[in-house]
N, C-alpha and C positions, 0 to 999 in steps of 0.2 A: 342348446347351442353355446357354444364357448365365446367367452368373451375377449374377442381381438386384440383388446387392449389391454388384455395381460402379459406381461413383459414375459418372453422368452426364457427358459431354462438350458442352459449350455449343459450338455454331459459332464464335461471337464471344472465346473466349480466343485461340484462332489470332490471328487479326485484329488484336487488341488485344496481345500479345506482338509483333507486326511490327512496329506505329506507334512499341511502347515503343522497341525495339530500333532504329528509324526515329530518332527523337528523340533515342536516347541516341549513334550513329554523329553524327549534324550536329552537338550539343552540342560531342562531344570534338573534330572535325574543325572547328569555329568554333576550339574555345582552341586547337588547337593554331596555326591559321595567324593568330590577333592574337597569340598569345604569341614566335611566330619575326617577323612583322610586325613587334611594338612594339620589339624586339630589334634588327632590323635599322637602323628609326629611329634609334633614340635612340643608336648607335655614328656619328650623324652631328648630329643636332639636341639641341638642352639639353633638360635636363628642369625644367622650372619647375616643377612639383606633382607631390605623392606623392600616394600614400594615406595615409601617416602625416600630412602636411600636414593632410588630411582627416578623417583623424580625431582628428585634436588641435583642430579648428574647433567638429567638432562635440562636443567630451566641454566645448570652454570654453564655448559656448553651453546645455548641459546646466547646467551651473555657475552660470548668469546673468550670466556675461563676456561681452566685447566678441572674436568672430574675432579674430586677428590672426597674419597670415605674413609672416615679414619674410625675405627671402629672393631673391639677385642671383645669377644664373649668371655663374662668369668662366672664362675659359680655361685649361689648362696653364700659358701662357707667363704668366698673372698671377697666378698663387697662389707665394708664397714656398716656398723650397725646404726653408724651414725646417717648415712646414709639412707636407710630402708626407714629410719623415724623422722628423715625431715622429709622424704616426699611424703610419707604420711601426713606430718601436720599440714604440711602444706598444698596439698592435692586429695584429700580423702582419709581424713582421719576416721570413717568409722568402716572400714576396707576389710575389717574380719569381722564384721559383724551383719553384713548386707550380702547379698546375693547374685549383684552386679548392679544394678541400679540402686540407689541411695533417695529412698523417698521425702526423708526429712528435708534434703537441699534441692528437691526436684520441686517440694512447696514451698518453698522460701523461692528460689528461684523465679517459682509462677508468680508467685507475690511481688517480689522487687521490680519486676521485667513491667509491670503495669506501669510505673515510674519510670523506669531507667530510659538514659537514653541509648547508652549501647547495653543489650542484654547479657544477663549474667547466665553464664555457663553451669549445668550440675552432675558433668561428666565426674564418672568414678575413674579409678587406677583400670579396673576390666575393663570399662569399654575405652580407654585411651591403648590399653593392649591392645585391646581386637584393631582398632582403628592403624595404629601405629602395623602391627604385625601382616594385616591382611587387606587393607583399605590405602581409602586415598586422603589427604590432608583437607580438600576445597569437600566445605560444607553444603549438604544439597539432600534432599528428604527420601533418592535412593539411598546415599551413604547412610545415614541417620538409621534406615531400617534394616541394611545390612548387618552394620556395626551393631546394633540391637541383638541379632540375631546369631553374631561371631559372640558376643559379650555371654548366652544363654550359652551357648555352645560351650568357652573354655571355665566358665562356672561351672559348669557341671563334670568336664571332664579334666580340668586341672584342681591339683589342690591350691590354695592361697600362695602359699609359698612361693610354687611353681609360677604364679601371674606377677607375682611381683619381682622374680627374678627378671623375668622375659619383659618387663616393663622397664624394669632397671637399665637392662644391657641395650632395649631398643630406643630409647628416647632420645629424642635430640637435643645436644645439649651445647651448638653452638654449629659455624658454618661448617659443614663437613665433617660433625663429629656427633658420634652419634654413642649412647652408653656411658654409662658412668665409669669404664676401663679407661676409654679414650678421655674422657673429660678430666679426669683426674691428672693424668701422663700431660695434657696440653696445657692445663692452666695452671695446675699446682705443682707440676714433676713429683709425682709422686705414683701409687696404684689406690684401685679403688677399696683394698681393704685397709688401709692407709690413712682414709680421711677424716677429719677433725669432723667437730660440730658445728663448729665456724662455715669452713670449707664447703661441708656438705649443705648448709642450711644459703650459703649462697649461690652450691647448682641449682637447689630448688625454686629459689626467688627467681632465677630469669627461665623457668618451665615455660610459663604462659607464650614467653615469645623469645626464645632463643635464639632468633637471629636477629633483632631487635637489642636487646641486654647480652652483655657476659660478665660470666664470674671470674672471667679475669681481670677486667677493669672496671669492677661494679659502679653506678652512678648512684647518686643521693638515694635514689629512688630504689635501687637495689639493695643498699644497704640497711633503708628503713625495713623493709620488706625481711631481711636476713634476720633482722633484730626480733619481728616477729614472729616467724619461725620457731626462732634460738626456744624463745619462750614457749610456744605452743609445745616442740620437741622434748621437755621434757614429761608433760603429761602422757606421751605416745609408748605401749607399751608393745612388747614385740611377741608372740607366741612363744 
């Protein structure tokens, strides 16, 4: 004899688990072939807009400001070498030698973060590309494992070169200006194959927080920050 109190089976949960299960395989089988797609792209084509472009547009629209992206893709062979060695020293000095994550500063990090009060950061130049290129700015542990997982991707499918170009030309480097083309043209009138050691090693100091600091009216604190740099840049060797 069956037992009454066994909850009813509807026909249509079957059904309705297949479609979910349907929708949830095409979902992740779409990201995955635009996320190797856009990958393969952009190891060959410039990337003119982020999403952080985008949504710097819209948070200065939210504001009742005027959009504004100021932002010039340039190549390798025209960005200063001065340049490509102060984000070095100053963001990921061992960036030809690690495979997108950087284990020495991922332990130091675990280490000092026991003490600190605000945690120290041990993002490399890759995963600030993938993040900058394909992600979103607000830290949160889908982005974290996205960005992981863009970082594994242009590691393998970009050469070195290649990520530090598209790192160069995507970074923010003040309100509304994004790349070392534009940074250079707005704060020094100058281009970015153009720029000093000085110059460069004071876009690098205000990285951390570009709309916070600029290097066109650097404060005490930027300057100290340049000086270390200047210094660390000359040990940074280039391929």
């Amino acid at each position: 004899m069956k037992n009454r109190l066994e909850p009813k089976k509807f026909p249509f949960q079957g059904r309705f688990k297949k479609v979910i299960s349907r929708i949830l395989f095409k979902i992740t089988l779409f990201f995955f072939i635009w996320s190797i797609g856009s990958v393969i792209l952009y190891r060959f084509v410039p990337v003119y807009f982020t999403p952080l472009m985008g949504i710097r547009m819209v948070q200065q629209i939210a504001d009742g400001e005027k959009p504004k992206v100021k932002h010039k893709w340039v190549s390798w062979t025209k960005i200063s070498d001065n340049m490509k060695r102060a984000v070095l020293a100053s963001e990921d000095q061992r960036f030809f030698d690690h495979s997108g994550f950087d284990r020495v500063e991922i332990k130091k990090a675990l280490k000092e973060n026991k003490t600190r009060k605000r945690p120290r950061g041990a993002s490399t130049i890759s995963q600030q590309t993938a993040k900058n290129v394909f992600l979103w700015p607000r830290s949160s542990w889908l982005r974290k494992g996205l960005e992981a997982y863009f970082t594994v991707l242009i590691e393998f499918l970009w050469p070195k070169e290649r990520i530090l170009t598209v790192y160069l030309n995507s970074m923010e480097t003040g309100d509304g200006i994004y790349g070392v083309e534009a940074v250079a043209k707005e704060h020094f009138d100058t281009v970015a194959a153009k720029l000093t050691a000085s110059q460069s090693a004071l876009v690098a100091a205000t990285l951390p927080n570009p709309l916070r600091f600029s290097s066109e009216k650097p404060s005490s604190y930027i300057k100290q920050r340049q000086a270390k740099i200047l210094r660390q840049m000359r040990t940074v060797k280039l391929p």
